[in-house]
N, C-alpha and C positions, 0 to 999 in steps of 0.2 A: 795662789792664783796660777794657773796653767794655763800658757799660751803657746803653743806650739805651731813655729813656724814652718810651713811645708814649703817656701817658697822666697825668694827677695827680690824685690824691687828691683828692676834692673836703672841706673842713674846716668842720665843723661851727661853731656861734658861742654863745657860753655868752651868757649874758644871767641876770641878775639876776631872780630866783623872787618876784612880789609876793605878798601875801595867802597866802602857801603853805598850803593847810589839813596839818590834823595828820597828816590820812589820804591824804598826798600822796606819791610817789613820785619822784625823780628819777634818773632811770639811764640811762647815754650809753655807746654800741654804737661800733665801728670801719665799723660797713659795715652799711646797712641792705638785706634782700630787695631784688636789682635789679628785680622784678616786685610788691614791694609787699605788695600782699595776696592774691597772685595763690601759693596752695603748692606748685604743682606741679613747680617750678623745680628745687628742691634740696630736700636734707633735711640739711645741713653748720650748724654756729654759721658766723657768727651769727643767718644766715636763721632758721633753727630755733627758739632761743627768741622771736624775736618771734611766729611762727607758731602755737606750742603757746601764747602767752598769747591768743590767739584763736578758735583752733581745738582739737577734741579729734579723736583716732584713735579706730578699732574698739579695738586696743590698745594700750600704752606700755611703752616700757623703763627697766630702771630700771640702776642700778649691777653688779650681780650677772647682768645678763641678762634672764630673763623671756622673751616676753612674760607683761605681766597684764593686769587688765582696763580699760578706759577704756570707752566708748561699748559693747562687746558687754564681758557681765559672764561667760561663758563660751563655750566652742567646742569642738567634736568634731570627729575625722578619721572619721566614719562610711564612707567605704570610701578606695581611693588617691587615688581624683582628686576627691573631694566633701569639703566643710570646713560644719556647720552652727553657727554662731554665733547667739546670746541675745543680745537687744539689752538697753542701763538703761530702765527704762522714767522716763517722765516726763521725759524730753529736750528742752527747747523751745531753736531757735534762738534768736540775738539779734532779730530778727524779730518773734517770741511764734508762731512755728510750732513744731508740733510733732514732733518727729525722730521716725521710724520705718523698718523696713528698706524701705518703698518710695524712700527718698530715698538708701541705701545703694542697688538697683537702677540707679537716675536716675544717682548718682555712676561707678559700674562700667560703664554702658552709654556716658557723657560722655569717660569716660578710654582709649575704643575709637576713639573721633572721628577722622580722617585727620588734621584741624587742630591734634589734641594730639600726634602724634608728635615735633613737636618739642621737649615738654619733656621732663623728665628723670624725675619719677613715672612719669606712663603706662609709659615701658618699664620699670618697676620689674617692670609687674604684667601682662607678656603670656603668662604661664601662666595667666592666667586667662582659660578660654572662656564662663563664661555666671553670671549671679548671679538667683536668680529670693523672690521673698518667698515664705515658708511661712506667716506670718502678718504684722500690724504690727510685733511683735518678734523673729522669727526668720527671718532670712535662710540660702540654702544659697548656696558658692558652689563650682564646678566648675571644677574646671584642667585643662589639655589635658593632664597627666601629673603624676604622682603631686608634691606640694610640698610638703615635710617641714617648710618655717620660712613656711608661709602666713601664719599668726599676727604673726610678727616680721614679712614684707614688708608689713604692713596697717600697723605703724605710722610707716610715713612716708605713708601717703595720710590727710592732712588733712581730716576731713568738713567739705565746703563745704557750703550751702542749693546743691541744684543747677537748681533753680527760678529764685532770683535771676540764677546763671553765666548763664541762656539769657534770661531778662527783660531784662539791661539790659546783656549782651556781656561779651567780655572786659576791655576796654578800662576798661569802667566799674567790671568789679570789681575790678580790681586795687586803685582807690582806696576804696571803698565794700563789703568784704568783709563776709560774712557767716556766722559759726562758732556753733559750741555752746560754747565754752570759757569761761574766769575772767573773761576782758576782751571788754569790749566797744568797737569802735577808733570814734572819733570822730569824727576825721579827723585827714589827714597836714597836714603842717605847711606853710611857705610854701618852696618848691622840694623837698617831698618829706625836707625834715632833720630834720623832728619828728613824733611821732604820738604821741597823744592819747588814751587808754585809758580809761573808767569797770570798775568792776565789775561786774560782770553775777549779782548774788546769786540768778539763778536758778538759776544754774551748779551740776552734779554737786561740783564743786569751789569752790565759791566764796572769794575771798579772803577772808583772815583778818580781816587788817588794812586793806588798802589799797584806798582809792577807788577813786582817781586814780594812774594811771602816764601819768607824761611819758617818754617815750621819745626819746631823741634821737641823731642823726648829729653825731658827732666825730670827724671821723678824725685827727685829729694823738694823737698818746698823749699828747704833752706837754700838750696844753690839756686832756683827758680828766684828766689827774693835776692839774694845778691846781685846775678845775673841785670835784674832790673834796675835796682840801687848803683851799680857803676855802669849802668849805662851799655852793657852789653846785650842787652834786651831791651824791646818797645812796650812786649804787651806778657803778663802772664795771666794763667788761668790756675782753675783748683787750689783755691789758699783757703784755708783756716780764716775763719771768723773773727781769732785773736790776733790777727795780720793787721785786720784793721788799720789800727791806732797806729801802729809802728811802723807802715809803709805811708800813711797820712802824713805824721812826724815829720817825714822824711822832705816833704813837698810833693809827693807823686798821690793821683787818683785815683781809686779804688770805687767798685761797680760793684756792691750786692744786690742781686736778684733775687726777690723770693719765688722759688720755684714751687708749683701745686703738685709736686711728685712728694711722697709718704714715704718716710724711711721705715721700716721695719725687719722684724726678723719672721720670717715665715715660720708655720706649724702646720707640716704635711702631715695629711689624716692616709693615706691611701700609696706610703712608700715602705711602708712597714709590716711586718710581719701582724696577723691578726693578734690582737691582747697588748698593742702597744699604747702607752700612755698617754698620745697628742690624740689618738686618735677620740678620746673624752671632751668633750667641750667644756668639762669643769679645770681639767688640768692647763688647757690652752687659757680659759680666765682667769684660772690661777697666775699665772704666767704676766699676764699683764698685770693684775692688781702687786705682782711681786716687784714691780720695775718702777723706780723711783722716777718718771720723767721728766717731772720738772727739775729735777736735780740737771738734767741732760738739755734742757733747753735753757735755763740760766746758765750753767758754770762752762759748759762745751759747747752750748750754740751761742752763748754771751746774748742773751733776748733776742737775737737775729731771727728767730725759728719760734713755734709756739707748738703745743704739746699735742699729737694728734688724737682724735675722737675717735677718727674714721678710715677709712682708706683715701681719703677723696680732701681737698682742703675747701674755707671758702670760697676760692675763686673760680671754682670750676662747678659745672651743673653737676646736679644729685648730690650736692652737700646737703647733708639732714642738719637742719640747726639744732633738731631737738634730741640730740644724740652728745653727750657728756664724756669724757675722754676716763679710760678705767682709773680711778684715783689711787693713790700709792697704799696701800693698804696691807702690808706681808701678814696680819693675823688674816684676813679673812681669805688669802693665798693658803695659809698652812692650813686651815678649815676646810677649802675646797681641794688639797690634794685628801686629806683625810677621807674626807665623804664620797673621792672617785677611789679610794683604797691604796694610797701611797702616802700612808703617815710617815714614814722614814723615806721617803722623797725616791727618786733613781738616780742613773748617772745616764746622761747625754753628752753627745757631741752636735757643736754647732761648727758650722765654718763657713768663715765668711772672707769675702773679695776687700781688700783694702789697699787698692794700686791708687786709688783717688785721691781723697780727701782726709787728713790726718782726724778729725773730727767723727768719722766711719768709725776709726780703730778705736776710739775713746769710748764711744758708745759702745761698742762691744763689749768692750770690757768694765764698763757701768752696768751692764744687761748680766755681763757672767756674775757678775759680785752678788749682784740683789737674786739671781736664780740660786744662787748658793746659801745664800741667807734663810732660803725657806726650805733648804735640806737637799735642792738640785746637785749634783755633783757632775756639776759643767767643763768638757775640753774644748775648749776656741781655739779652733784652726787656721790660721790665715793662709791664706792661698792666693794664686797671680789671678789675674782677672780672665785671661785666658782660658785657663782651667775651670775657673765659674760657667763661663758662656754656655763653655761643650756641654758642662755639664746640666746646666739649667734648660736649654733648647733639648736634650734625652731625658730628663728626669732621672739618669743616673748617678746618685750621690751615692753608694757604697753603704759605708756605714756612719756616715751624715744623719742625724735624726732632723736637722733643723739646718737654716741656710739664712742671710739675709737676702734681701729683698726692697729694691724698691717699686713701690706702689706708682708706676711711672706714667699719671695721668698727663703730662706734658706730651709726651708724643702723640695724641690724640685733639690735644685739652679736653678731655673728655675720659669718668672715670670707666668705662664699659671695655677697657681693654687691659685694666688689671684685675677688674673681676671677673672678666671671662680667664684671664689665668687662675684665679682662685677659685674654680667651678671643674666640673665635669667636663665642661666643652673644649679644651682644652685640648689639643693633640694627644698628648704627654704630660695627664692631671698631676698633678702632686697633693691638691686638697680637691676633694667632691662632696657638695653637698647636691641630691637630687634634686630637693625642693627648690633650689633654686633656679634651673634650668629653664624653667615658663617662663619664670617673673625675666630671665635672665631676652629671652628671645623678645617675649612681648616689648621690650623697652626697646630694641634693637630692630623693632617694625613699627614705631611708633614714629613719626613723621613730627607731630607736632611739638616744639620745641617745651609746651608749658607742662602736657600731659607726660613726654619721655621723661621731664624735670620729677614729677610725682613719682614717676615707676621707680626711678633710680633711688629713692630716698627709701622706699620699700625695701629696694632692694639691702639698701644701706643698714639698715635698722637689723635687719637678716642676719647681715654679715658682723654688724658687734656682737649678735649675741651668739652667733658660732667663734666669734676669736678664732680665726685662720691666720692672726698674723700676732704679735707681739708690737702696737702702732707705735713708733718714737714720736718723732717731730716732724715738721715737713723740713724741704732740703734748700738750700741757697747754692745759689752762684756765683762764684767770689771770684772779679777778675781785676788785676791791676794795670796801671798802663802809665809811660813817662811824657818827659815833653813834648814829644816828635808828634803824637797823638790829639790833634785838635777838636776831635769828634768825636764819641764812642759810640756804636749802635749792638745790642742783643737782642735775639730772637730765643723762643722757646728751645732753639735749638743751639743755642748757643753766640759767641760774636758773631756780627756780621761784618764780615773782612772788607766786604766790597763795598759798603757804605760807611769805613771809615775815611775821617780827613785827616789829613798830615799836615801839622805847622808849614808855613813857607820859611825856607831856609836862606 
């Protein structure tokens, strides 16, 4: 087996808490925003909730879907391509400025910029042709074509001050952000492994309980679990499945979430030279039928997880129920590379991100074993999460054949924004299929919630049997927390710091 590390973890350092106030916080992350305080990057944990403790959206999701209100308190589809949004009134950033849709303008017209196309927001929101203020609190905005989940694509754009963005660069905001949200960030710590949070009781949402959040980079899980276990951490996040039992043991509570986000490993048709092998639809279901899943959802998701069919789980709209997940089958894998003309198989390289969850890295390498077993001659790269991003937001992977991938309907609840990345429409394709492009727009001007439900299963049914991804499992959220913690709340996006409660001391 060949695993070849390009890259290590960088591990955080527990240190002993002085003077702890009551109203103090400590909770340690696997991986903090490669860009800091900079939102535009991702919308994925764990970036995420550090971001939402800083920042608020127009809207937010919650468990069940939505969108609902955050920052606009309602919205209309007043005709196909116009959306008018009500802003909360009495908004002040961290600042003491005041939020109003001119700063929503300022934001919409920043994320058009040439220089923002490299992050991964902005092309969240290239339906959107023009956003103009009706008043302080009512903005209108306008799409080049009808956008059915306008609503849900606004809440991964993070309202920044976009006054501050162009005052003092990009450069400088990444460290020195500035949001409407719970927290207010202090500053980052000494090499960027700590950040430092007050409460911001100006806040729509202000914290219950907590001051102070200390925020910290931990990437080893093992010192993350220690850390909690004596008592020098409150809250941690990113554990392994098989933490469970052993931090339960312990006396302390543990929070799995099932997340509707799909793990998989992606099979770009369209980054590769013409006569390459992904780009077969027999060899990309070769590939699944070669992958033992259930092996991967008992023994390394410990039945936490269940084996995916699809890109989409059942909690979330466009699940096709009549869509069967590829069953483990390596003879009719070694039949289907034959019949696409690779009876002695090839050699690929995959590489994948695994600053997260130790779970990631197990799967990978349960995916390399069974791609070798039907003559694949697989190199699994691991690489920092950093180097993913850049890479995944340009579609420049080198000589990367394959990548993982998650299918990250959570940032939406809704699957239309991982299949718009698995499509042509895409900034920066990595898989194209044409046919899908109509089916892809009609569902995305389709208004009514039961008819979009149909289009998406279409869509779905499409997408198994192109196999554009390699589907593992769907993904969990594994958070722990000690006594001090008398309440826990999670969002799609992660904890919510501001609606936890803290034991009385």
């Amino acid at each position: 087996m060949k695993f070849v590390t390009v890259a290590l973890l960088a591990f955080g350092v527990l240190t002993n808490s002085t003077n702890l106030g009551a109203q103090t916080l400590r909770a340690a992350v696997s991986a903090f925003p490669p860009t800091l305080g900079n939102p535009f990057t991702g919308a994925s944990l764990p970036a995420a909730e550090l971001w939402w403790s800083i920042y608020d959206g127009l809207t937010r999701l919650n468990w069940s879907g939505g969108p609902e209100p955050a920052l606009a308190l309602s919205w209309e589809n007043t005709s196909p391509t116009t959306w008018v949004f009500e802003l909360r009134p009495n908004v002040t950033y961290h600042n003491g400025k005041p939020f109003s849709a001119h700063d929503v303008v300022k934001l919409m017209n920043l994320m058009k910029r040439e220089e923002m196309k490299r992050y991964l927001i902005p092309n969240e929101l290239t339906l959107v042709k023009s956003t103009r203020a009706i008043n302080d609190l009512t903005v209108e905005i306008e799409t080049v074509e009808p956008d059915a989940i306008l609503p849900k694509r606004l809440a991964t754009l993070m309202i920044i001050d976009p006054d501050h963005w162009d005052e003092i660069g990009v450069d400088g905001y990444t460290v020195a952000p500035v949001g409407t949200g719970p927290f207010r960030l202090i500053s980052f710590g000494r090499g960027n492994a700590t950040a430092t949070l007050e409460a911001y009781l100006e806040s729509w949402r202000a914290p219950k309980d907590i001051k102070t959040l200390e925020y910290r980079l931990v990437g080893d899980k093992t010192s993350r679990i220690q850390g909690l276990l004596s008592g020098q951490l409150d809250l941690i996040t990113g554990l392994h499945v098989d933490d469970v039992v052993i931090i339960e043991a312990q006396g302390f509570d543990v929070s799995v979430q099932t997340n509707p986000q799909v793990k998989s490993i992606a099979l770009p048709n369209v980054l590769h030279a013409e006569g390459h092998p992904l780009q077969d639809a027999r060899v990309r279901q070769a590939f699944n039928y070669a992958v033992d899943k259930e092996s991967i959802a008992k023994f390394i998701m410990f039945d936490y997880a269940e084996v995916a069919s699809q890109g989409v789980t059942s909690a979330t709209i466009g699940f096709n129920p009549s869509l069967k997940p590829y069953n483990y089958d390596p003879d009719r894998a070694r039949a289907l590379l034959v019949e696409a003309g690779y009876p002695d198989g090839f050699a690929m390289n995959i590489e994948v991100a695994t600053d997260t969850t130790t779970p990631d890295s197990l799967m990978y390498q349960k995916v390399e074993q069974d791609l070798e077993a039907i003559g694949i001659d697989v190199t699994l790269r691991a690489i920092p999460f950093s180097d993913y991003s850049s890479k995944y937001a340009t579609s420049e992977w080198g000589d990367a054949d394959a990548f993982n991938l998650i299918w990250n309907n959570s940032a939406f609840q809704d699957p239309i924004r991982p299949i718009e990345y698995f499509s042509c429409l895409r900034a920066n394709p990595f898989f194209c299929a044409p046919e899908l492009v109509e089916p892809i727009k009609r569902s995305n001007a389709e208004i009514d919630s039961a008819k979009r439900d149909l289009l998406l299963q279409e869509i779905m049914a499409q997408l198994h049997e192109l196999a554009p991804a390699i589907w593992l499992t769907n993904a969990v959220y594994t958070s722990a927390y000690g006594p001090r913690i008398a309440e826990f709340k999670s969002r799609p996006t992660g904890v919510m710091f501001e609606e936890l409660k803290l034991q009385d001391d």
